[in-house]
C-alpha distance (Angstrom), angle and dihedral (degrees) to the residues before:
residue distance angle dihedral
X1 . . .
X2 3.85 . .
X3 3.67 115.4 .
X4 4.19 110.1 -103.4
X5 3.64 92.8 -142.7
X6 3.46 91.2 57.4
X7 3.80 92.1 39.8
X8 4.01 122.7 122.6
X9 3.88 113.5 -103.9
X10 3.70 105.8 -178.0
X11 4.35 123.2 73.4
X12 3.81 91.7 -108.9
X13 3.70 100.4 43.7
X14 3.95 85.0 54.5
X15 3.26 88.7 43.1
X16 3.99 96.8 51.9
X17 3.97 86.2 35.6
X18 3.76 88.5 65.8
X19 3.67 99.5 41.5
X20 4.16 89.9 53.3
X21 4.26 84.3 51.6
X22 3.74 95.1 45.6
X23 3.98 86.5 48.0
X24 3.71 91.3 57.8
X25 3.93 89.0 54.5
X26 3.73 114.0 65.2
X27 3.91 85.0 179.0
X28 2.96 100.0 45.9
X29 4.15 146.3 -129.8
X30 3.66 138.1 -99.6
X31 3.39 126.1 -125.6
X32 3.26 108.2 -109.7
X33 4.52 90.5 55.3
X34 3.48 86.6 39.2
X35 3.70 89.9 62.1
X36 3.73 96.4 44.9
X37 3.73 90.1 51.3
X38 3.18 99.3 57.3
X39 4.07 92.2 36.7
X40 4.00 92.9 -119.7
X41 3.87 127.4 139.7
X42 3.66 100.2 -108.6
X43 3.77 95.7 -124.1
X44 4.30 87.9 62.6
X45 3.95 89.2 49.7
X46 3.77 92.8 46.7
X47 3.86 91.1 54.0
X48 3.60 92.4 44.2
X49 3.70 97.5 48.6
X50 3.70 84.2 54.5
X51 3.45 93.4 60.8
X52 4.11 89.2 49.6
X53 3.78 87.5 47.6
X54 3.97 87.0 51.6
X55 3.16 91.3 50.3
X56 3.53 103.6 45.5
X57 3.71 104.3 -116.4
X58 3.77 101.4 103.6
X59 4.15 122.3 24.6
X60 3.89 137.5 -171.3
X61 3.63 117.4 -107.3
X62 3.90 87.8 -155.4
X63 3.24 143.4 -6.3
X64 4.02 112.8 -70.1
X65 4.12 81.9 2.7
X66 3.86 143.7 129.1
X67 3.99 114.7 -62.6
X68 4.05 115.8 -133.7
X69 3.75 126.5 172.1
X70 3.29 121.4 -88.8
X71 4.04 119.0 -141.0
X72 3.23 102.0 -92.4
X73 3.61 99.7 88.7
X74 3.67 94.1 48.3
X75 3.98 88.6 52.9
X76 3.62 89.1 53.7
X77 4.24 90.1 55.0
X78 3.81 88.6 47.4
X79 3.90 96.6 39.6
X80 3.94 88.3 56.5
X81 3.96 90.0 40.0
X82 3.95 90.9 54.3
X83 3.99 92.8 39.7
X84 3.94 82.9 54.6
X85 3.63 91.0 48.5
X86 3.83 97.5 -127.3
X87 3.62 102.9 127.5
X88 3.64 93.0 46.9
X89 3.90 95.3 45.4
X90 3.93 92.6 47.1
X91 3.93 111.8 31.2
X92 3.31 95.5 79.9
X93 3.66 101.9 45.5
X94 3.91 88.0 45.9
X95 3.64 96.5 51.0
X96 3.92 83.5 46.2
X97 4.06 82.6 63.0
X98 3.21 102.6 45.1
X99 3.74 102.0 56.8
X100 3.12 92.2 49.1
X101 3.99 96.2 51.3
X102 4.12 84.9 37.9
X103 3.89 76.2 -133.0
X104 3.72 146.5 120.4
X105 4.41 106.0 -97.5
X106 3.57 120.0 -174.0
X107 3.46 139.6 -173.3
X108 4.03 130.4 -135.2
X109 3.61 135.4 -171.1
X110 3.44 134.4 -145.0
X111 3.17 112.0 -123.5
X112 3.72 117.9 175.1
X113 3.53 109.0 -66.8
X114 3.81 95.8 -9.1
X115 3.67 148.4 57.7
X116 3.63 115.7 -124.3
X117 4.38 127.2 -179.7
X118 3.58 118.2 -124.8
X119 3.55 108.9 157.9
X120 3.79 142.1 28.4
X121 4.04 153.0 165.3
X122 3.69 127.1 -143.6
X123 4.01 106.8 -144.7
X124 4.30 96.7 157.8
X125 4.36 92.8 101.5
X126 3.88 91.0 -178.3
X127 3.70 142.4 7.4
X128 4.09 121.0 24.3
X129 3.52 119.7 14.4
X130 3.59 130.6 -167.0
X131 3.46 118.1 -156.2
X132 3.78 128.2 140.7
X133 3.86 131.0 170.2
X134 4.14 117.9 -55.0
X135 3.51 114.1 -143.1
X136 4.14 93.2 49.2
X137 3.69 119.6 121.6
X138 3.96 118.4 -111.9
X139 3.75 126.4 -113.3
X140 3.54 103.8 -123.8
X141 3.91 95.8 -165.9
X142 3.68 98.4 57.8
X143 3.93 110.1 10.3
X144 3.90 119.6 88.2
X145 4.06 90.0 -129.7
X146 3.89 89.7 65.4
X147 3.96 98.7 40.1
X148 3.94 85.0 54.6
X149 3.87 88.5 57.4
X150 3.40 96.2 31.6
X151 3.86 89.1 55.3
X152 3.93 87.9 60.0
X153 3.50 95.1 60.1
X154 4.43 141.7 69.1
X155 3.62 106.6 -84.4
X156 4.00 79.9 -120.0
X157 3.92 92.9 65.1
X158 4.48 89.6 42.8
X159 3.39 84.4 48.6
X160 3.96 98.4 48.1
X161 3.69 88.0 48.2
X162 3.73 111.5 50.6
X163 3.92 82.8 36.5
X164 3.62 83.2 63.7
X165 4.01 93.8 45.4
X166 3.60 101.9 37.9
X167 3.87 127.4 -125.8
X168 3.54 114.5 -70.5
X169 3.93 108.8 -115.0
X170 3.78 114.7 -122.1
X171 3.92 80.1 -142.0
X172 4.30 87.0 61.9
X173 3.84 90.6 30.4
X174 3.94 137.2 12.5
X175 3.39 125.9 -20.2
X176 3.74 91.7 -128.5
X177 3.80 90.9 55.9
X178 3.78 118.0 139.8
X179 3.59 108.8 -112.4
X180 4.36 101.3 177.1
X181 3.50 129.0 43.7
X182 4.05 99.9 -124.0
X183 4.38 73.8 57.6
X184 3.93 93.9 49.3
X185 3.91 97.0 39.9
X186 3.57 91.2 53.4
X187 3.65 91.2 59.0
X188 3.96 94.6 49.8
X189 3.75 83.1 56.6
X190 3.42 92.5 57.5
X191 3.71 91.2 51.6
X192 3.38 104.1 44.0
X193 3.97 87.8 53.7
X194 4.18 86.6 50.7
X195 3.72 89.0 45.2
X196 4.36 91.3 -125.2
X197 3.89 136.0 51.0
X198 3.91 112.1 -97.5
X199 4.13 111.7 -174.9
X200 4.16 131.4 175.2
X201 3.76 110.9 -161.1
X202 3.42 103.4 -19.6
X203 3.76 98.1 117.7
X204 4.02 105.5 32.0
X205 4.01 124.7 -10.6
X206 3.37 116.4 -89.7
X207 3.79 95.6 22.4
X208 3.70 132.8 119.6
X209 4.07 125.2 -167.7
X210 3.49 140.1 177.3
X211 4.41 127.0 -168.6
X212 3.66 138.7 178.0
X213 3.39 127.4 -168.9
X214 4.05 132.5 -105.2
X215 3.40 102.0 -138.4
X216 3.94 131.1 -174.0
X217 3.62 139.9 -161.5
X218 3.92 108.2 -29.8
X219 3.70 95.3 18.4
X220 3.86 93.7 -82.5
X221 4.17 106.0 139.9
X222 3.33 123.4 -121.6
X223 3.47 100.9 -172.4
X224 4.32 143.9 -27.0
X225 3.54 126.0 -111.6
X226 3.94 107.4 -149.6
X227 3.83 143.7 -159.3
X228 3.60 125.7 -161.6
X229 3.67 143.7 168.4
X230 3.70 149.6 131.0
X231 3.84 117.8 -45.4
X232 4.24 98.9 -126.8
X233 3.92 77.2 55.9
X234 3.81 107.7 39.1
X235 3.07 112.3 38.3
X236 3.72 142.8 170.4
X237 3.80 100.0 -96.5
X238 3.70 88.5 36.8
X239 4.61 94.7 51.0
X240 4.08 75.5 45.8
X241 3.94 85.7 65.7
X242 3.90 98.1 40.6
X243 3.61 95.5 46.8
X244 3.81 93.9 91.5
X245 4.01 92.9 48.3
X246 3.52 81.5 53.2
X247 3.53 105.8 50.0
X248 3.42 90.1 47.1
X249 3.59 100.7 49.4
X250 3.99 83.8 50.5
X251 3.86 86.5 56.6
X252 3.68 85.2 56.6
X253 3.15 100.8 47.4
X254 4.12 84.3 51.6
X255 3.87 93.6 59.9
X256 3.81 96.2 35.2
X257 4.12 84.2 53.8
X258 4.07 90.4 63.5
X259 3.90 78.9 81.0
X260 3.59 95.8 57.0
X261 3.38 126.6 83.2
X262 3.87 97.0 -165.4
X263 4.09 82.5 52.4
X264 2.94 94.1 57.0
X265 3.59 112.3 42.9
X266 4.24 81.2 57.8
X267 3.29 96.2 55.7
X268 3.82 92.2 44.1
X269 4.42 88.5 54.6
X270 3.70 97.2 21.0
């Protein structure tokens, strides 16, 4: 159940608070768990998943049944993605990547004071896949995605922003997780000398991932193109082989991005 200190006060943020929770559940959620989740009396959700039903951003599957979101909300993400010409500026260069790494490559945005997906290529055919939820913001301390952006900045800056976030436990995450700072600035060292992020179950056990940055004029990132996968299938020796595809397919990314404006407002404020 969602903490009440940290829980939203005002109509929109528990409005927006149960939008986010729907979008993690595909399926679905009745009313009475949604409410609990998001630490509402049930009455206040019911009236304000009337309102999303009205407007058509959340529907009943039945009568007296679990609410889901409808499409329209996801149209809106990819409507504002296409206007900003990131799908068509970096589809092709990620599927590029991930048949070539036979693995899943996403890209993230900086946005602000966070790193958020927004679009990806499946290259695994057969056997393990990895492939969580798009739209979900990264975990700088422990994900490869927010070392490689970390790694671009003044260990003041990293350390304002995962101070901000919190560490990601090894308990929530990997078991290899960094859990100080002395820990996680050793490992930016690391990859700024190797020129991209590399990390072995720091994010989920039993998963391996590698980053490098997008970065625009002045060297300030815009973004991280990604590769993941299972560990008996990416491993170290074989992320050591992929990193030049992937720094090179981030440097494309960097000079296709000049046609972006969403590009490159991040890597003007990133």
């Amino acid at each position: 159940m969602t903490n009440p200190a940290a829980a939203p006060v005002g109509t929109v943020d528990r409005t927006l608070r149960i939008l986010e929770t729907l979008a993690s559940q595909p399926e679905g959620l009745p009313l009475a768990a949604l409410a609990d989740e998001v630490n509402m009396p049930r009455s206040a959700c019911h009236r304000l998943l009337a309102d999303l039903v009205r407007c058509g951003y959340v529907r009943q599957l039945r009568e007296l049944g679990d609410y889901t979101l409808t499409t329209r909300l996801p149209a809106l993400g990819l409507s504002f993605l296409g206007a900003a010409g990131i799908l068509d500026i970096a589809q092709p260069i990620i599927d590029r990547l991930a048949e070539v790494s036979g693995e899943l490559v996403r890209l993230a945005l900086v946005d602000a004071d966070r790193l958020t997906f927004v679009a990806k290529a499946q290259g695994a055919r057969a056997g393990l896949r990895y492939d969580p939820d798009m739209g979900i913001d990264v975990r700088l301390s422990c994900s490869a995605a927010g070392h490689a952006w970390l790694m671009t900045l003044s260990e003041e800056r990293a350390t304002q922003l995962v101070a901000a976030e919190g560490f990601g436990s090894p308990r929530e995450f990997g078991p290899k997780a960094p859990t100080t700072f002395k820990a996680l600035m050793k490992v930016l060292d690391e990859d700024r000398k190797r020129g991209f992020s590399m990390i072995v179950e720091m994010y989920a056990p039993g998963m391996s991932a590698m980053a490098a940055p997008v970065l625009g004029r002045g060297g300030v990132a815009a973004g991280v193109i990604t590769i993941a996968g299972p560990l008996q299938r990416l491993t170290v020796a074989r992320m050591q082989e992929l990193g030049a595809p992937l720094v090179q397919a981030a440097g494309e990314l960097a000079i296709a991005a000049t046609s972006s404006p969403l590009m490159r407002r991040a890597a003007r404020v990133g």
